[in-house]
VOMI-317913 format. One record per residue (C-alpha): residue in one letter; y, x, z. Coordinates in Angstrom, 1 decimal, always signed. Layout:
N
- res|c2|c1|c3
- A|Y|X|Z
...
//
This chain:
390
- res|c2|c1|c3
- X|+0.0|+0.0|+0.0
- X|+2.9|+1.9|-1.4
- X|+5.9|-0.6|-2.1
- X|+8.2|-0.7|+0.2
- X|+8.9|-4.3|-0.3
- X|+5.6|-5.1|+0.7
- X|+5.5|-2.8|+3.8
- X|+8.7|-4.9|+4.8
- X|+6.7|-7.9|+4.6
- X|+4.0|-6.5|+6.5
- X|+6.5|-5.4|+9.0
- X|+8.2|-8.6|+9.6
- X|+5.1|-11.1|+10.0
- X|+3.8|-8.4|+12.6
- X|+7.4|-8.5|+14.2
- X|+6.7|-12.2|+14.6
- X|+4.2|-11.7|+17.4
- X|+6.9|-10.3|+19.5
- X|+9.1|-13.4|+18.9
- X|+6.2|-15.8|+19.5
- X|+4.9|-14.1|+22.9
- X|+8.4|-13.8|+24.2
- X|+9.1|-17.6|+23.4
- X|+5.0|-18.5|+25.4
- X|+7.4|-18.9|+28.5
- X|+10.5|-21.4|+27.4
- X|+8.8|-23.4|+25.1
- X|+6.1|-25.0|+27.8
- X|+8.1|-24.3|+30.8
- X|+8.0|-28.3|+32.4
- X|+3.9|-27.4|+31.9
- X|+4.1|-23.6|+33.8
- X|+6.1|-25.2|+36.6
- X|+3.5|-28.1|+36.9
- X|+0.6|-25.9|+36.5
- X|+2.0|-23.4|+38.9
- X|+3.9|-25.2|+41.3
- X|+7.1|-23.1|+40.7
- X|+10.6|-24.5|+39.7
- X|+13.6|-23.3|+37.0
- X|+14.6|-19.9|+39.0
- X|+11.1|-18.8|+38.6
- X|+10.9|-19.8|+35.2
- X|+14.4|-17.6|+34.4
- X|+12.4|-14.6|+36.3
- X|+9.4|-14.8|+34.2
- X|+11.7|-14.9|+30.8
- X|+13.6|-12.4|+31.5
- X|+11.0|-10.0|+32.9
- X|+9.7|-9.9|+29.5
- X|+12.6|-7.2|+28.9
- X|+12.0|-5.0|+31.9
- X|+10.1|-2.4|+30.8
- X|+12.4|-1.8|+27.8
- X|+15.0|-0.2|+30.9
- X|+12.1|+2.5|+31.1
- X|+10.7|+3.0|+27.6
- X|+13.5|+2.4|+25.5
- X|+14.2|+6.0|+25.8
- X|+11.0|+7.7|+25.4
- X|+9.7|+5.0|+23.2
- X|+10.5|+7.4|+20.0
- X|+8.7|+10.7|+21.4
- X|+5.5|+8.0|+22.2
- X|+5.8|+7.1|+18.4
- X|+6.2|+11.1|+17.5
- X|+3.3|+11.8|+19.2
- X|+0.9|+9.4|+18.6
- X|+2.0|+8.5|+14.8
- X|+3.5|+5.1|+13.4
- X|-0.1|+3.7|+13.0
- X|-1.6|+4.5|+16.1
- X|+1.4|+3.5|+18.1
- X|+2.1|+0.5|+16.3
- X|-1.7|-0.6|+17.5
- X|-1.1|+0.4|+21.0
- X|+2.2|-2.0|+21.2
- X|+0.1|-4.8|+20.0
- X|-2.7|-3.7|+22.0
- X|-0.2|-4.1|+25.2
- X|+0.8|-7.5|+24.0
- X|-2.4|-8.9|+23.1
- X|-3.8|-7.6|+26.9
- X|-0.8|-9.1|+28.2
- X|-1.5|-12.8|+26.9
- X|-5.4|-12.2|+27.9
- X|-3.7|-11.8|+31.1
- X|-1.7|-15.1|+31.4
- X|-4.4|-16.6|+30.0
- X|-6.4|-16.4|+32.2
- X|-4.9|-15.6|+35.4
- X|-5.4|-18.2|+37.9
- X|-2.0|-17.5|+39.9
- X|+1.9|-16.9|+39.5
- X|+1.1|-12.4|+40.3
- X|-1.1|-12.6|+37.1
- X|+1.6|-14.8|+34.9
- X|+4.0|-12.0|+35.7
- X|+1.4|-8.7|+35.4
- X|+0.7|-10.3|+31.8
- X|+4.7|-10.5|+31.0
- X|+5.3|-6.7|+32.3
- X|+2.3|-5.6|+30.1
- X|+3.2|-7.7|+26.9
- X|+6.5|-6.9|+27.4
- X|+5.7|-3.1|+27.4
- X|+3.8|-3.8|+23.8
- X|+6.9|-5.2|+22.5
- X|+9.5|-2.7|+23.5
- X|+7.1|+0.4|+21.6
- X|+6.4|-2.6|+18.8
- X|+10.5|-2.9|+18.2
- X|+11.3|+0.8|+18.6
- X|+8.5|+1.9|+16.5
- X|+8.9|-0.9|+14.0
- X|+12.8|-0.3|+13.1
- X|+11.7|+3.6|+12.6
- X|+8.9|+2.7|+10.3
- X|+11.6|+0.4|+8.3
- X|+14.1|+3.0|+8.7
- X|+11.1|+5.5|+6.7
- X|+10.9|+3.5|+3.6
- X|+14.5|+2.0|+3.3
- X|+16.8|+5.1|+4.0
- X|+18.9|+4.9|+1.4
- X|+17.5|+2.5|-0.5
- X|+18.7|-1.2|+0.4
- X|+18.7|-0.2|+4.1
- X|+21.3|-2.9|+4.8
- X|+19.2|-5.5|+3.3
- X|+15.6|-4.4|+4.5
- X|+17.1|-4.1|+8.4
- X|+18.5|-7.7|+7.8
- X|+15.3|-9.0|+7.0
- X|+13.5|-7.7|+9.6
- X|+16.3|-8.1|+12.6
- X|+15.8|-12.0|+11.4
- X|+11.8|-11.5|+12.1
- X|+12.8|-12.6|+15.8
- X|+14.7|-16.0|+15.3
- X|+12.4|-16.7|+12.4
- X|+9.6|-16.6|+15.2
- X|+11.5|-18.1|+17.9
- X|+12.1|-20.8|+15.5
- X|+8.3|-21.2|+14.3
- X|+7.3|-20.5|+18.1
- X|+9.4|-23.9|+18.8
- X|+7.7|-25.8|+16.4
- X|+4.1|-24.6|+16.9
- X|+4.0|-23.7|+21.2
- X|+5.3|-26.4|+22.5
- X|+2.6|-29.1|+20.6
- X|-0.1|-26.5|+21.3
- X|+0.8|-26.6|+25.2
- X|+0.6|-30.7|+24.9
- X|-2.4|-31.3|+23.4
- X|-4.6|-28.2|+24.9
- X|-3.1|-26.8|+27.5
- X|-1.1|-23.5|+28.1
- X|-3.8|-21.4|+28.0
- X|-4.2|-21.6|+24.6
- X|-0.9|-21.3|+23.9
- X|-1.5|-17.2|+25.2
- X|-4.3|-17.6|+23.4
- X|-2.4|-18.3|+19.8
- X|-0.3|-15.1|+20.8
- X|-3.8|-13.4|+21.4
- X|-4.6|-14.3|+17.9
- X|-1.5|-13.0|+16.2
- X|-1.6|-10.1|+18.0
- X|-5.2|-9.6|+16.6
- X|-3.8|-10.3|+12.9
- X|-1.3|-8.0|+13.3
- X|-3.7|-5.3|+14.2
- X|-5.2|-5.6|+11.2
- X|-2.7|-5.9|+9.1
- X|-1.3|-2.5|+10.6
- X|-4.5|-0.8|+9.3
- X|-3.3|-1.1|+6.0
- X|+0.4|+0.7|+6.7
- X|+0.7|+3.8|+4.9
- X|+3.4|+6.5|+5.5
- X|+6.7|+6.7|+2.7
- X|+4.9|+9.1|+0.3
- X|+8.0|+11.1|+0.5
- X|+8.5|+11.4|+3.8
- X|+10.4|+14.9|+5.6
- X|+9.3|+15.8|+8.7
- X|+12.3|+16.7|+10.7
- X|+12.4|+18.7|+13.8
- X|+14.0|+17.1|+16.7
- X|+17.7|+18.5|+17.3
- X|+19.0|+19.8|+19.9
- X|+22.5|+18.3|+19.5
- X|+23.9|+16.2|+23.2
- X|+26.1|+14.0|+23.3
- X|+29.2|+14.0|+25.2
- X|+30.6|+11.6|+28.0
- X|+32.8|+9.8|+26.2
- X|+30.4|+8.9|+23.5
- X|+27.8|+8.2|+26.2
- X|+30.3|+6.0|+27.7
- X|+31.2|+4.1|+23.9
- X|+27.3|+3.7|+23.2
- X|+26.7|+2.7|+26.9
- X|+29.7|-0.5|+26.2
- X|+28.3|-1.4|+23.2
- X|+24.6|-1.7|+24.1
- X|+26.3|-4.1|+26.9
- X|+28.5|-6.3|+24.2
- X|+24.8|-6.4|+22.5
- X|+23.0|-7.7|+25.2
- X|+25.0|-10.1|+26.6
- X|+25.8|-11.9|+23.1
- X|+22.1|-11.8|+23.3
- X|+22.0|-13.3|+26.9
- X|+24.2|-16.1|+25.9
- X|+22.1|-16.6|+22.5
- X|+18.9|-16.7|+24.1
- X|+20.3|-19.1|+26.4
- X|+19.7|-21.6|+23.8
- X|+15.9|-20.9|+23.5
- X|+15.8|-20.5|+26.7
- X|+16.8|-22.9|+28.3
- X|+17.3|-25.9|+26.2
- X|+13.9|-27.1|+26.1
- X|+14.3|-27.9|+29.8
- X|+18.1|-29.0|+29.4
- X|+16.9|-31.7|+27.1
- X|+13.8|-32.6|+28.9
- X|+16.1|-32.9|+31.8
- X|+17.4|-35.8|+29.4
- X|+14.7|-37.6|+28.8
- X|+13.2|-35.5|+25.6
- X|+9.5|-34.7|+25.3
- X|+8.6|-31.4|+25.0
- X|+8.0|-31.3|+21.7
- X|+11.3|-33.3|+20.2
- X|+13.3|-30.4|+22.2
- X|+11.4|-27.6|+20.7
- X|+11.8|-29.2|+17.5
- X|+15.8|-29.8|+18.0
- X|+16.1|-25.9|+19.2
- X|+14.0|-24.7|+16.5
- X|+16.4|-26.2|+13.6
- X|+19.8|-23.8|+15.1
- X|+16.7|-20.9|+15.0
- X|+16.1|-21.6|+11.3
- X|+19.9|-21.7|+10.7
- X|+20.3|-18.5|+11.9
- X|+17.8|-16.6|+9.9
- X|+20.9|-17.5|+7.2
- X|+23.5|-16.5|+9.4
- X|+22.6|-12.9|+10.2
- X|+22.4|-11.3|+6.7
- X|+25.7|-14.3|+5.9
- X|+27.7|-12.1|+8.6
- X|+27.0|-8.5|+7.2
- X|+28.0|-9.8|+3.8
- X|+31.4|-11.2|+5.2
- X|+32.2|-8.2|+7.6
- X|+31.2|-5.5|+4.3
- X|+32.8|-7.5|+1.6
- X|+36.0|-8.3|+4.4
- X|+36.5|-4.9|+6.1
- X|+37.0|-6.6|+8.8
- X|+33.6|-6.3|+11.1
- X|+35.4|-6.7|+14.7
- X|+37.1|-10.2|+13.4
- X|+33.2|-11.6|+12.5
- X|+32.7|-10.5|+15.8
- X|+35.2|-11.8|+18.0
- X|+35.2|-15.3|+16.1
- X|+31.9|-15.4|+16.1
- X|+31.9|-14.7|+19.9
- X|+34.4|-17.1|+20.8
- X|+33.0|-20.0|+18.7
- X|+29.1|-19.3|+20.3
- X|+30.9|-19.6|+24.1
- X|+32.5|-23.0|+23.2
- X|+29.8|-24.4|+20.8
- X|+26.9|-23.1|+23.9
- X|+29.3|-25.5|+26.3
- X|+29.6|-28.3|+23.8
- X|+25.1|-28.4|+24.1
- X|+25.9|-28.7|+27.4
- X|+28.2|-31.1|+27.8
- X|+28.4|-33.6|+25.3
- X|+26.0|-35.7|+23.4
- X|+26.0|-34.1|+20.2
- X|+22.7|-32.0|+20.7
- X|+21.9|-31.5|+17.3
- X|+25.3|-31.1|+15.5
- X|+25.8|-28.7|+18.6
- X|+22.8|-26.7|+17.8
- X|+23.4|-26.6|+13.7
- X|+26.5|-25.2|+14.4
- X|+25.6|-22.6|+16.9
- X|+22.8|-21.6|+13.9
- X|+25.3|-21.3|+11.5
- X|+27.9|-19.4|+13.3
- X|+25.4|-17.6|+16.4
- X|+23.7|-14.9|+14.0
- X|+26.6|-13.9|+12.3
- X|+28.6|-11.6|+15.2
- X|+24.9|-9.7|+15.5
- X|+25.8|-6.9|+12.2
- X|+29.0|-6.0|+13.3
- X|+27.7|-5.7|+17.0
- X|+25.1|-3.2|+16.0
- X|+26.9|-1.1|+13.8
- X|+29.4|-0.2|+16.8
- X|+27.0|+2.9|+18.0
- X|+27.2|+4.2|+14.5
- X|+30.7|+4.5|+15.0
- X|+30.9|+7.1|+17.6
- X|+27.4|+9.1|+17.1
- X|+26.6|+11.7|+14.9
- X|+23.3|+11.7|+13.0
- X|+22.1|+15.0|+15.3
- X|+22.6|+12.5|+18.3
- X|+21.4|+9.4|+17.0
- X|+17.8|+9.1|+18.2
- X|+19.1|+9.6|+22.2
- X|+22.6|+7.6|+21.4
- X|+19.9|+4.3|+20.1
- X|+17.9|+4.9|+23.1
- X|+20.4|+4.7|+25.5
- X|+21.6|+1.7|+23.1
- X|+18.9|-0.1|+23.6
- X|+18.2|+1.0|+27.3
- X|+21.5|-0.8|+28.3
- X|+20.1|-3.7|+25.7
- X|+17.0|-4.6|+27.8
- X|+19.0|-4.3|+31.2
- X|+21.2|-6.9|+30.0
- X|+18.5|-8.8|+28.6
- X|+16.3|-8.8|+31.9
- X|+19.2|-9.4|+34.5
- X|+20.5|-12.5|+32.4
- X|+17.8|-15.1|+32.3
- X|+17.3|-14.2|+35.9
- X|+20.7|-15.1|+36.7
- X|+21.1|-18.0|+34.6
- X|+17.8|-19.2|+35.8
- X|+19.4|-19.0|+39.2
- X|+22.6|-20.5|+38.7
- X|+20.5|-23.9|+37.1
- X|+18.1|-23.5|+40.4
- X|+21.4|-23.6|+42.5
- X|+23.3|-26.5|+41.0
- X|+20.2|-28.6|+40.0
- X|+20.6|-28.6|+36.5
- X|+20.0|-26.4|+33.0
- X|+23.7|-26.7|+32.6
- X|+24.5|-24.1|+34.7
- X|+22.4|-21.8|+32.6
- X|+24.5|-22.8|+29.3
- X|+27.9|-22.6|+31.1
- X|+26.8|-18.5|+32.3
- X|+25.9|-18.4|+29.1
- X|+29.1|-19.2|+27.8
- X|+31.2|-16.6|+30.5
- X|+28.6|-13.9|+29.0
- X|+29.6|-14.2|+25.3
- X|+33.0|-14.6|+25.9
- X|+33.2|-11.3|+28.1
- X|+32.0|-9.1|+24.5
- X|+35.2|-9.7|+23.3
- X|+36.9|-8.0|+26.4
- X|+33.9|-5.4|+26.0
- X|+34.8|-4.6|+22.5
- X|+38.4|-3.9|+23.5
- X|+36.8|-1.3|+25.9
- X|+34.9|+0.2|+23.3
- X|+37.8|+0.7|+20.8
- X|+39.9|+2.8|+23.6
- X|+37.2|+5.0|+24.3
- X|+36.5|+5.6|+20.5
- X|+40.1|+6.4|+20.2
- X|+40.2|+9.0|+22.6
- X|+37.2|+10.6|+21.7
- X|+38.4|+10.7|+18.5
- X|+41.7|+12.0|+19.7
- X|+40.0|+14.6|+21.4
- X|+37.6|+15.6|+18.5
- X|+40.7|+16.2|+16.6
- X|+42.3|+18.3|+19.4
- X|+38.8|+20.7|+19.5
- X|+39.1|+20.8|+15.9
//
């Protein structure tokens, strides 16, 4: 298998997986907190522990893939995650339901680091733009199929077999890694020895922040408005179903916001709209009535902040000082992305009510703007004093 378009293919359905296991929580939570006799706070805690281990492995998760090889790393991650769902499966109590999401979540951290550098391989300067927008939108595609799939699964037979449909994929994906072949023109390159500096550290540290708490607020959707609309009066399955069309929307909207911010030149303004009209739109779900104009909107206008966002790191690093400046990137990413669900799981725990979740997940979003402003002042004086050395 030696076109690269068919790699990418390859490389997105096994992407899926991730998106599927990490959704096995949200989309059947009234069913966990039946089965287990837990309530919404626990729920948020089992969501976002999916992220912990990317705090640890984030950083290391390229010299794993360095030493062990794209193929046989790429079978451990989904190794991890297929162990992880055994575990929930069959775990009779809460301790196992969270060993299983640690374990899984440790597959899908080395799955997404080692993933994006196996893209990276075959795309570099060849439609890399376009290849890393397909496969980024490999996670709200399967958050979006996950919504239509888990949550009628989970109804009719139970959520065991819900783990046990992530089991499967993961099995698929296995195999279809077996057929993965290296670029044929690929250059080892020794690892360099280039550091970064503190301001740099400090730009990469702010904008792997701004990343995860637009992330945070988006998730907050997936999250938790199943149970917001349950809370309603919804079944399980209309609410998945209703969530799972602003999902869809957004598979559009990711690629739609690279376009505008490259054809524009104006990246940070596709941001900071984008930003602003997530917090109000996430409040409007909330708030009013209009659930599924609410949720069309927020899939049409959520996805489209996310290019800008990650091209901010590129900014400020050097290629020599990428591979560390990514890691630390995504070390701050995952942080953000485990603390968040936690606390907005919390703050619905507290007052009663999902709402809560979807107004913290409003406050998030509309602090990346703020963020961003940070950002830009420390780029300009390391800038300034890049010139000065010069």
């Amino acid at each position: 298998m030696h076109n690269r378009w068919r790699i990418l293919a390859v490389l997105f359905t096994v992407r899926l997986t991730m998106a599927f296991q990490f959704q096995t929580v949200a989309a059947v939570a009234p069913l966990l907190k039946t089965q287990f006799g837990v309530g919404i706070a626990e729920i948020g805690f089992l969501i976002g522990l999916y992220f912990t281990p990317g705090v640890v492995l984030a950083l290391p998760g390229g010299a794993i893939g360095k030493w062990l090889g794209d193929k046989r790393t790429t079978i451990l991650a989904l190794v991890l995650m297929l162990a992880g769902s055994l575990a929930m499966a069959f775990g009779e109590n809460w301790g196992w339901q969270i060993a299983g999401r640690l374990v899984g979540g440790a597959g899908g951290v080395l799955l997404n680091v080692q993933l994006s550098k196996m893209v990276t391989d075959w795309f570099a300067g060849k439609e890399i733009a376009t290849a890393m927008a397909i496969f980024v939108n490999s996670w709200p595609a399967g958050i979006a199929l996950s919504l239509l799939t888990l949550p009628s699964i989970g109804t009719s037979y139970g959520v065991q077999v819900v783990d046990l449909f992530v089991v499967a994929l993961a099995a698929i994906g296995i195999v279809l890694i077996l057929f993965y072949r290296s670029p044929p023109n690929e250059i080892a390159t020794a690892a360099s020895s280039a550091r970064l500096d503190p301001r740099t550290i400090m730009a990469v540290l702010v904008a792997g922040v701004i990343w995860g708490l637009y992330n945070v607020g988006f998730a907050t959707i997936v999250s938790f408005g199943p149970t917001l609309l349950v809370e309603r009066g919804w079944s399980i399955a209309q609410a998945g179903s209703a969530i799972s069309i602003g999902l869809g929307l957004s598979v559009f909207s990711i690629p739609l916001g690279g376009f505008i911010a490259d054809r524009s030149k104006r990246p940070q303004a596709v941001l900071v709209l984008g930003a602003l009209a997530l917090a109000v739109l996430l409040l409007c779900f909330a708030h009013t009535g209009a659930v599924i104009l609410s949720v069309i909107a927020m899939g049409l206008v959520g996805g489209q902040p996310a290019g800008p966002m990650m091209s901010l790191p590129a900014r400020v690093l050097l290629p020599a000082t990428r591979t560390v400046g990514m890691g630390l990137f995504y070390t701050l990413y995952y942080g953000t992305m485990m603390i968040g669900p936690i606390i907005g799981g919390a703050a619905a725990k507290w007052t009663g009510s999902a709402v809560a979740a979807f107004d913290f997940g409003a406050i998030v979003v509309l602090v990346c703007p703020v963020l961003l402003l940070v950002f830009n002042a420390i780029a300009a004086t390391r800038l300034k004093a890049v010139e000065v050395a010069a």
